[in-house]
N, C-alpha and C positions, 0 to 999 in steps of 0.2 A: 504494500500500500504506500502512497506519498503521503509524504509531511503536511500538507493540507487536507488532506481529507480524516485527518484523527481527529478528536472530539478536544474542547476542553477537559482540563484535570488530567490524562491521560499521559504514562510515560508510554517512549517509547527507545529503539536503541537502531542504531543505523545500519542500513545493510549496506547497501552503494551509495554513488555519489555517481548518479549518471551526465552530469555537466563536462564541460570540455573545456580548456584552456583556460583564462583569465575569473571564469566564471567561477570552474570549481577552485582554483586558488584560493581566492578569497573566502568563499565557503572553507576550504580548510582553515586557514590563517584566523578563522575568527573562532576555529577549536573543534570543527564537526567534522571529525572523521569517522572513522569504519570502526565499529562497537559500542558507538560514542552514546549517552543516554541522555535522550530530552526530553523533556516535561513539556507539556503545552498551557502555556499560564491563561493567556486569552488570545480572541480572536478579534478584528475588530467588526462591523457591521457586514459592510462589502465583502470579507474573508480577507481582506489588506491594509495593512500587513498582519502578521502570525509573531506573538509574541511569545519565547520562550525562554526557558532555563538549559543553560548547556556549562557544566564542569565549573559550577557555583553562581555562575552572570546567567544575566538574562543579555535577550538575541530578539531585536526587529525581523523579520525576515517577510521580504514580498512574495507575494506569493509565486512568480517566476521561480525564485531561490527554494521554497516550499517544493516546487514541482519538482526539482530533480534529485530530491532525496527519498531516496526509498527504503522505506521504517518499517520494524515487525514491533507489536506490542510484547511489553514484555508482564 
């Protein structure tokens, strides 16, 4: 499943990072790699952005960046 379509309150932990070049860099660089565990704090009205918890901070993330992470509930 992707990182936008999880619910509020839900963790979850990361399988891929299906982005390509500069995209998933920065998705890495801000700490979300492969086993990484995120919590979904809130969501906003529209679904944009996706606020969550990753490795103690909280994380904006658009829902573009939501789209190419693909999350198993844990």
């Amino acid at each position: 499943m992707k990182l936008r379509d999880c619910k509020i309150g839900s963790t979850v932990k990361v399988v891929s990072i299906s982005g390509q070049g500069a995209v998933k860099r920065r998705i890495m660089d801000m700490g979300i790699t492969k086993n990484t565990e995120i919590y979904i704090r809130k969501v906003a009205p529209l679904g944009d952005p996706v606020e969550v918890t990753v490795r103690g901070f909280e994380l904006s993330l658009r829902k573009a960046d939501a789209d190419i992470l693909e999350v198993e509930k844990i």
